[in-house]
PyMOL Python script that loads the backbone (N, CA, C, O; Angstrom):
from pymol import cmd

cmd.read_pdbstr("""\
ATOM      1  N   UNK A   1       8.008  -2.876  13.053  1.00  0.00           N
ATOM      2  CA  UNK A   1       8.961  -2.029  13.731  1.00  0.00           C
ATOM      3  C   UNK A   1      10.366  -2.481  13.366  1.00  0.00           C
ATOM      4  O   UNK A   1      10.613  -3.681  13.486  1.00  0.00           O
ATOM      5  N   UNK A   2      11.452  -1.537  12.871  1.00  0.00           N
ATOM      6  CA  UNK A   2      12.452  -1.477  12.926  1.00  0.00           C
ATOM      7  C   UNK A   2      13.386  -1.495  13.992  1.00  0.00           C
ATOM      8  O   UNK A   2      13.130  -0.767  14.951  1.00  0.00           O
ATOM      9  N   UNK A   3      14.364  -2.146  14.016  1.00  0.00           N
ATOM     10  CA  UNK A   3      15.667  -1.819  15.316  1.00  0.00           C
ATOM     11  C   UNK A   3      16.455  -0.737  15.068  1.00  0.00           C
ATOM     12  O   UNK A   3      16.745   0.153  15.868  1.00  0.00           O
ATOM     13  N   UNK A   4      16.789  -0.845  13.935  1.00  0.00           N
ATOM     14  CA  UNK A   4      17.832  -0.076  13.041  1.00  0.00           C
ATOM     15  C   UNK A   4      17.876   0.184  11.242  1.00  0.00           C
ATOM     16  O   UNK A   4      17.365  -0.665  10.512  1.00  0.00           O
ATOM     17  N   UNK A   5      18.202   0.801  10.954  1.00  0.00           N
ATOM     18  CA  UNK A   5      18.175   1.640   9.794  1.00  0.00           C
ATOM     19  C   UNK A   5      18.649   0.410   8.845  1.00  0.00           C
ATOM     20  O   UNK A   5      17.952  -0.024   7.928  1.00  0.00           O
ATOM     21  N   UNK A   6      20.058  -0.140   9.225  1.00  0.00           N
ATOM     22  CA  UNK A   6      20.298  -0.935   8.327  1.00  0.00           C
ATOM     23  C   UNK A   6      18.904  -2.139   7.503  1.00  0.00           C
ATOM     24  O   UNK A   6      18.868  -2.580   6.354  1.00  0.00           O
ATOM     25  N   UNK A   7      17.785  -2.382   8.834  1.00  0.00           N
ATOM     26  CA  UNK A   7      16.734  -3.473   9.039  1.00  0.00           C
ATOM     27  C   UNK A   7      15.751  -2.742   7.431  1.00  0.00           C
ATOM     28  O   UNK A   7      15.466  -3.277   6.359  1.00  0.00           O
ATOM     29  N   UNK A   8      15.546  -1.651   7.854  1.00  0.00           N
ATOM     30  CA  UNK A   8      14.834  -0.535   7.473  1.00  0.00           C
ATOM     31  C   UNK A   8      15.052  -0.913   5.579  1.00  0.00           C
ATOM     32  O   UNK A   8      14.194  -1.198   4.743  1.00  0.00           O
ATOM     33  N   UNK A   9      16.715  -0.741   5.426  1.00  0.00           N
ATOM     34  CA  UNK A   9      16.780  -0.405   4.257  1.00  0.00           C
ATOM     35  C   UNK A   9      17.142  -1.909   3.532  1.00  0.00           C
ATOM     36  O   UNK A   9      17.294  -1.994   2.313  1.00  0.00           O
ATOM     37  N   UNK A  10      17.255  -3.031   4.407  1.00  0.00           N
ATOM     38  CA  UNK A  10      17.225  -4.298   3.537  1.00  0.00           C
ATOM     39  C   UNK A  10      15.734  -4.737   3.328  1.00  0.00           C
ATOM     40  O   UNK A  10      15.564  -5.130   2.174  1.00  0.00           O
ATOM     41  N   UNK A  11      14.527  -4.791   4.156  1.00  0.00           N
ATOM     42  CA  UNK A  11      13.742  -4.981   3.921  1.00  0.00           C
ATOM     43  C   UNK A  11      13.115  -3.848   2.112  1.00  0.00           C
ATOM     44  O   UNK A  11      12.554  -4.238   1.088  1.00  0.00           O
ATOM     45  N   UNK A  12      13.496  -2.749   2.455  1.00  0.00           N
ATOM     46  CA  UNK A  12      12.803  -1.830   1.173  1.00  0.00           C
ATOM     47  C   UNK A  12      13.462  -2.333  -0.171  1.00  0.00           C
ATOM     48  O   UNK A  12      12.804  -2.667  -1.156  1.00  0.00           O
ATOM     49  N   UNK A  13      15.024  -2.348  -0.082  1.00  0.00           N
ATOM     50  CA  UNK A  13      15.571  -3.102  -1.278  1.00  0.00           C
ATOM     51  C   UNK A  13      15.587  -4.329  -1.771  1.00  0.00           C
ATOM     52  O   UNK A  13      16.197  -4.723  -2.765  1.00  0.00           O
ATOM     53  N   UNK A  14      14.396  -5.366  -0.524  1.00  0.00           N
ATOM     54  CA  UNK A  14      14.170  -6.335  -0.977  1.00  0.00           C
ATOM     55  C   UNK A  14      13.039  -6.505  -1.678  1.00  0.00           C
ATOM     56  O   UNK A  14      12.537  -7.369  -2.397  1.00  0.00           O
ATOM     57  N   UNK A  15      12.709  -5.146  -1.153  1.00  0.00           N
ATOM     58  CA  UNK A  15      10.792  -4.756  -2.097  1.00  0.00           C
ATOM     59  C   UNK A  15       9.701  -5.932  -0.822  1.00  0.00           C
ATOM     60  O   UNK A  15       8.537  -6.319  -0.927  1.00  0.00           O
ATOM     61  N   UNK A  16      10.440  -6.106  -0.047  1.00  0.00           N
ATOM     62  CA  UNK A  16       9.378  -6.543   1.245  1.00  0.00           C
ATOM     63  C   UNK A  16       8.564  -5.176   1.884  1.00  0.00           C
ATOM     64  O   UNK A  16       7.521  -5.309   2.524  1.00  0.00           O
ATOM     65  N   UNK A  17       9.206  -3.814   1.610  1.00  0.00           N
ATOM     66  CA  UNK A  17       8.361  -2.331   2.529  1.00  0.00           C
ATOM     67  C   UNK A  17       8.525  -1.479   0.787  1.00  0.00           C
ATOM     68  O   UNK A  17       9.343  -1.036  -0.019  1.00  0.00           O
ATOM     69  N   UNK A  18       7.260  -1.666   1.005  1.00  0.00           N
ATOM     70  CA  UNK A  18       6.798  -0.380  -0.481  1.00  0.00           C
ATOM     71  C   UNK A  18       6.970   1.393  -0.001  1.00  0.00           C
ATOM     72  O   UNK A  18       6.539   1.934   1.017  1.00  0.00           O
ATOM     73  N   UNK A  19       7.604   1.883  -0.923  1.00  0.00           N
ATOM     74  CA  UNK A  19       7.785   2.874  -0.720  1.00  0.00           C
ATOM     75  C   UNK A  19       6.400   4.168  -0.167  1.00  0.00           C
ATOM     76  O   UNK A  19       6.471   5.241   0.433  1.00  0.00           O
ATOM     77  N   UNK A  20       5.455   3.515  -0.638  1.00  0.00           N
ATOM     78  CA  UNK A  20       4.435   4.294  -0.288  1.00  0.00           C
ATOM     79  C   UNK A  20       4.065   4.003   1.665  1.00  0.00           C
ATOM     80  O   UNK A  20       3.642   4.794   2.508  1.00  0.00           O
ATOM     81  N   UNK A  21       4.272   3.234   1.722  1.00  0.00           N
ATOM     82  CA  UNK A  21       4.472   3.088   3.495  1.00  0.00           C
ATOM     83  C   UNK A  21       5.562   3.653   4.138  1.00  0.00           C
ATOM     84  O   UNK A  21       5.556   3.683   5.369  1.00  0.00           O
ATOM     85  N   UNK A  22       6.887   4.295   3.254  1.00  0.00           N
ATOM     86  CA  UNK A  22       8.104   4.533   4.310  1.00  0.00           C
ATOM     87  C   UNK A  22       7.924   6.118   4.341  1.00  0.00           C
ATOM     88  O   UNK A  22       8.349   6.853   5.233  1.00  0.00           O
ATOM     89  N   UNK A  23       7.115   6.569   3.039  1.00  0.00           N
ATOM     90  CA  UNK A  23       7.163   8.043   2.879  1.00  0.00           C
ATOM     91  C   UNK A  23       6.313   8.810   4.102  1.00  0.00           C
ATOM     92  O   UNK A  23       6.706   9.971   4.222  1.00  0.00           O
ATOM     93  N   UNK A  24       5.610   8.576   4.719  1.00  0.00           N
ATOM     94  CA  UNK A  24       4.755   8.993   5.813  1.00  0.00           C
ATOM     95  C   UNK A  24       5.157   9.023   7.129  1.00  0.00           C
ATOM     96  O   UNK A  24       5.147   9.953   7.936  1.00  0.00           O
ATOM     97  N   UNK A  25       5.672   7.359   7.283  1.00  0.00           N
ATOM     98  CA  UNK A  25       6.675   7.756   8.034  1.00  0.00           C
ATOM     99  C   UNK A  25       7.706   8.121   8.327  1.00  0.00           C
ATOM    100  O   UNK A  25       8.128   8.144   9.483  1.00  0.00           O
ATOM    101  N   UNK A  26       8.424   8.543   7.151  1.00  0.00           N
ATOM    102  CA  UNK A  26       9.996   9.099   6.902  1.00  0.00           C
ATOM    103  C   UNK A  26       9.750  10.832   7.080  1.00  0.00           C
ATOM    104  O   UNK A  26      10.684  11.608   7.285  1.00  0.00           O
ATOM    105  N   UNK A  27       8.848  11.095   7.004  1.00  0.00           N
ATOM    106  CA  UNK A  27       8.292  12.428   6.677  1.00  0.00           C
ATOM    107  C   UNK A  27       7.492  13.235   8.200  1.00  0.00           C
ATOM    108  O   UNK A  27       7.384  14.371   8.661  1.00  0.00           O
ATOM    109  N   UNK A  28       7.118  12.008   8.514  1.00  0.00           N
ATOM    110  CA  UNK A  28       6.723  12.854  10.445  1.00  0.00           C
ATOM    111  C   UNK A  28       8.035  12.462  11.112  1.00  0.00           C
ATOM    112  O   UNK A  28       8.155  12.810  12.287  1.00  0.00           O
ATOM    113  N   UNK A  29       8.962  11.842  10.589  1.00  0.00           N
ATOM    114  CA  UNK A  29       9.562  11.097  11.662  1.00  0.00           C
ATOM    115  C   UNK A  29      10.647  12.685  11.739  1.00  0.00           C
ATOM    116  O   UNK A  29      10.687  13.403  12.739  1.00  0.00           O
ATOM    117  N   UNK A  30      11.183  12.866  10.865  1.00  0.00           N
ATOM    118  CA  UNK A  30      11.512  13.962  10.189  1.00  0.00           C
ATOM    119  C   UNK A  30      11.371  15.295  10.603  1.00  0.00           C
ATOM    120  O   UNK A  30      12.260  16.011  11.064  1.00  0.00           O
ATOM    121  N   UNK A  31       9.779  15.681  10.339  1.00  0.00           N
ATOM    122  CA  UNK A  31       9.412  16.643  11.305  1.00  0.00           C
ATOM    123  C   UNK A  31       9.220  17.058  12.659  1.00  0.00           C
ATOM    124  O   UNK A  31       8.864  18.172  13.044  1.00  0.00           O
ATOM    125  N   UNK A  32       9.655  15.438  13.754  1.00  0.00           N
ATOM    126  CA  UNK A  32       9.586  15.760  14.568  1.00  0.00           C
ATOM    127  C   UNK A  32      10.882  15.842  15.366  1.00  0.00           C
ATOM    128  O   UNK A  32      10.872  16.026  16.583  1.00  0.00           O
ATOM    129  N   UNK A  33      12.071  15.691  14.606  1.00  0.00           N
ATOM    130  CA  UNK A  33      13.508  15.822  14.674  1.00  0.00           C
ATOM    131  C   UNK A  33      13.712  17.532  14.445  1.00  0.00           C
ATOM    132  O   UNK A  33      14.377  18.249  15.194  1.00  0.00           O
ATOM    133  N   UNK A  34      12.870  18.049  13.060  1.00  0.00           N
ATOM    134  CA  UNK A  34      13.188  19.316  12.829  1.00  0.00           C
ATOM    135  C   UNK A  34      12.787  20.285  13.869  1.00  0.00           C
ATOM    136  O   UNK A  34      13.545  21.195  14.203  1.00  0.00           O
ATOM    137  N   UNK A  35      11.496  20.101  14.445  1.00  0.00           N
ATOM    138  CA  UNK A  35      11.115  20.538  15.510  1.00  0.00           C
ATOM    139  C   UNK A  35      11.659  21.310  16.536  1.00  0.00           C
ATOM    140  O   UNK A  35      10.981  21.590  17.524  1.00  0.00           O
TER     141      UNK A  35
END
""", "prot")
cmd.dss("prot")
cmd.show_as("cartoon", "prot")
cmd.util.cbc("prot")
cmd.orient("prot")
């Protein structure tokens, strides 16, 4: 779990969160904003 976005995007550019794990949840998280 993330706090914040900034957490979010140092972990991915450290290649600690693979992109194939953020897309699923970037993608419901997403749809349930569009909603």
């Amino acid at each position: 779990t993330f706090n914040s976005m900034e957490e979010l995007i140092a972990d991915y550019e450290s290649e600690k969160l693979h992109p194939a794990d953020v897309k699923p949840a970037l993608s419901k998280a997403l749809n349930k904003i569009l909603q």
